[in-house]
C-alpha positions in Angstrom: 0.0 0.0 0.0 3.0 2.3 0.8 3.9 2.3 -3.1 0.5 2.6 -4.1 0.3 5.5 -1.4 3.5 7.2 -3.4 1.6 6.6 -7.0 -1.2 9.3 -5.8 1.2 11.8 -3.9 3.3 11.7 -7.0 -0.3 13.0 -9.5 -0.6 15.1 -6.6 2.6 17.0 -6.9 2.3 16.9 -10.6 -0.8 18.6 -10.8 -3.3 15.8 -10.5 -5.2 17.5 -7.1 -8.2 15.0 -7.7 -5.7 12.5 -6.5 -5.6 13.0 -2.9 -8.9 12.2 -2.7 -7.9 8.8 -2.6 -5.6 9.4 0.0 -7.9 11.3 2.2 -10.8 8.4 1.6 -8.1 5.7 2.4 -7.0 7.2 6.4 -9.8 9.7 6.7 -12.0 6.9 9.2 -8.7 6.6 11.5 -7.6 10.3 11.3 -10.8 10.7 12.8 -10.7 8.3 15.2 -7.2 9.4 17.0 -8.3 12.8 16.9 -10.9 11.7 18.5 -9.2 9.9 21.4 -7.1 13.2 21.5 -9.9 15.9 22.0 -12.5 13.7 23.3 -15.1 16.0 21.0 -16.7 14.8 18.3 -17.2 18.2 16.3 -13.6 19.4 17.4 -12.5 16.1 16.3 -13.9 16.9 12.5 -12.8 20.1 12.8 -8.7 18.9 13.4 -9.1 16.1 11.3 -10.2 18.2 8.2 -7.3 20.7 9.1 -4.9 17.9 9.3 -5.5 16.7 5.6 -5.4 20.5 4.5 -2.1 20.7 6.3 -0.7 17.1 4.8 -1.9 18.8 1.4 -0.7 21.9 1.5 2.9 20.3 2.7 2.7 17.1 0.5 6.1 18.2 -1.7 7.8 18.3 2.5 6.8 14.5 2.6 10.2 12.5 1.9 8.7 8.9 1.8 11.1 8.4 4.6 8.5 6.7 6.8 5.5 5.1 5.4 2.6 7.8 4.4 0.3 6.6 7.2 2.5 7.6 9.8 3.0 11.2 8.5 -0.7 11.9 7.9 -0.9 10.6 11.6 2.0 12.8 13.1 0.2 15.4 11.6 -3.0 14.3 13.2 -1.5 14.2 16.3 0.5 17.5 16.5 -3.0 19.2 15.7 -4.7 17.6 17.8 -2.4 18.7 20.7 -2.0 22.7 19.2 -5.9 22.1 19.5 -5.5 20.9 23.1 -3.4 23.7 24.2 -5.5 26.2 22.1 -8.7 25.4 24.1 -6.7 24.6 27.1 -8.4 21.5 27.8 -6.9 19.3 30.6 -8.2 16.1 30.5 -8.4 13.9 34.0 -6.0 11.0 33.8 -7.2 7.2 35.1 -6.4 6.5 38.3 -4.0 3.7 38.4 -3.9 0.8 41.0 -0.4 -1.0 40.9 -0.2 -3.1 38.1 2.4 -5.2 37.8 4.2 -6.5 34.2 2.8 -9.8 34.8 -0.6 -8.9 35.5 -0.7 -6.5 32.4 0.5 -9.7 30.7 -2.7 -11.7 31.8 -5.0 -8.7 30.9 -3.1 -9.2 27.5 -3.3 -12.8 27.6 -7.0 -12.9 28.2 -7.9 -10.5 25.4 -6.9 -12.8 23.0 -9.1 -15.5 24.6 -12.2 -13.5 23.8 -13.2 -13.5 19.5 -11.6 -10.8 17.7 -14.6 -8.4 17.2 -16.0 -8.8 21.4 -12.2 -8.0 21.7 -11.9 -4.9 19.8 -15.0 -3.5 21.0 -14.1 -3.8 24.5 -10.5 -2.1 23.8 -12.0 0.6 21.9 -14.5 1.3 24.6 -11.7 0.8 27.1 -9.4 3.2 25.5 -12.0 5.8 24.9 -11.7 6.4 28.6 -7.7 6.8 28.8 -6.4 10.4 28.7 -6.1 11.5 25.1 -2.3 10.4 24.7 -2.7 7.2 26.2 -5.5 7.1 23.7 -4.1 7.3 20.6 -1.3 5.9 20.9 -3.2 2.7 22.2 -5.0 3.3 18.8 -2.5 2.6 16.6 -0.5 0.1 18.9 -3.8 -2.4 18.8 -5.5 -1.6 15.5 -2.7 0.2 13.5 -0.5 -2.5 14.8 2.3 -0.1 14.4 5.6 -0.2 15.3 7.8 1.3 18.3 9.4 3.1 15.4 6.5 3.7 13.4 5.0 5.3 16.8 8.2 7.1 17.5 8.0 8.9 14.7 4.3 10.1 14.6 4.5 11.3 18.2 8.2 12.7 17.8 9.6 10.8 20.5 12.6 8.0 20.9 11.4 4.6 20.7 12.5 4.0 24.5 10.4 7.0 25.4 7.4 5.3 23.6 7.7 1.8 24.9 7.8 3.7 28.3 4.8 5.9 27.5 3.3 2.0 25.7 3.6 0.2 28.8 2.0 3.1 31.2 -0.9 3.4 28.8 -1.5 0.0 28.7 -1.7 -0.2 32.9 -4.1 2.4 32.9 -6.2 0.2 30.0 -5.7 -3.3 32.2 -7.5 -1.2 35.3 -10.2 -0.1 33.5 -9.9 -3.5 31.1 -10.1 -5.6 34.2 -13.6 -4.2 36.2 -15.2 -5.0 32.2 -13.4 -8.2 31.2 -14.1 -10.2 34.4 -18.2 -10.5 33.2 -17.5 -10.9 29.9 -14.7 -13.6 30.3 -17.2 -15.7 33.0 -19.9 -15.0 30.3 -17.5 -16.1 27.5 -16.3 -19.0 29.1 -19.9 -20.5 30.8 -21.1 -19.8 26.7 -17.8 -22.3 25.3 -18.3 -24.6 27.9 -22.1 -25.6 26.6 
């Protein structure tokens, strides 16, 4: 997809404006979706993700193909989403944590992929919706993204040790809330398989 990705930039840059269309209809749905973990807003979310693609656009010569075009249009999401943040100086209450330990995050983990793959993502994305807007998105793109620490590193500008960090801290405060809503679904799931 990264080639084909390069294909419409290239019409793009050669005059072909139609062509980012395509682009916009292919990461429009999760553009909106992590700046909607970010502002917690629907309308505000819109609002940023229309600005990010005008700003991708208007700075689409800038992109060097460096990193895959889905991470760019995504760093961009991001960095709006935060000027947006700071603009309306919102300040968004974090989860409170109980100590979790690696282990027990590991079980969380461990019993997510017991559950089928669609109860499981609608938990996480319920779940996440809840975290602070950083922990958020970058829970987004970890779980359905399935991008990597270097992918993330460079969409939210930090070193890769600095997101696995940020990773791991994030997914604690999804295992507390994960584990008050997965402990009736998994006794639910598991009394269902066992008839």
């Amino acid at each position: 997809m990264t080639t084909n990705d390069q294909h419409y930039i290239n019409q793009v840059i050669n005059g072909n404006t139609n062509a980012f269309a395509v682009l916009v209809d292919r990461y429009k749905d999760l553009v909106f979706t992590l700046t909607l973990r970010m502002l917690k807003n629907r309308e505000e979310a819109e609002e940023v993700s229309q600005d990010a693609f005008i700003k991708a656009f208007k700075s689409l010569s800038k992109f060097k193909g460096d990193s895959k075009f889905s991470t760019w249009i995504y760093k961009i999401a991001y960095n709006t989403s935060l000027d947006r943040l700071k603009k309306n100086k919102k300040y968004i209450k974090d989860v409170a944590i109980d100590e979790f330990t690696e282990h027990q995050v590991r079980t969380m983990d461990n019993a997510l992929d017991d559950l089928e793959k669609n109860e499981r993502a609608k938990i996480i994305q319920d779940c996440i919706a809840l975290l602070p807007s950083d922990d958020s998105f970058l829970l987004t793109l970890y779980y359905f993204e399935e991008q990597s620490l270097e992918e993330l590193s460079k969409t939210v500008g930090l070193t890769a040790n600095n997101v696995k960090v940020k990773l791991f801290r994030s997914r604690k405060k999804l295992a507390n809330i994960l584990k008050s809503k997965l402990e009736p679904e998994l006794i639910e799931y598991y009394e269902r398989e066992r008839r």
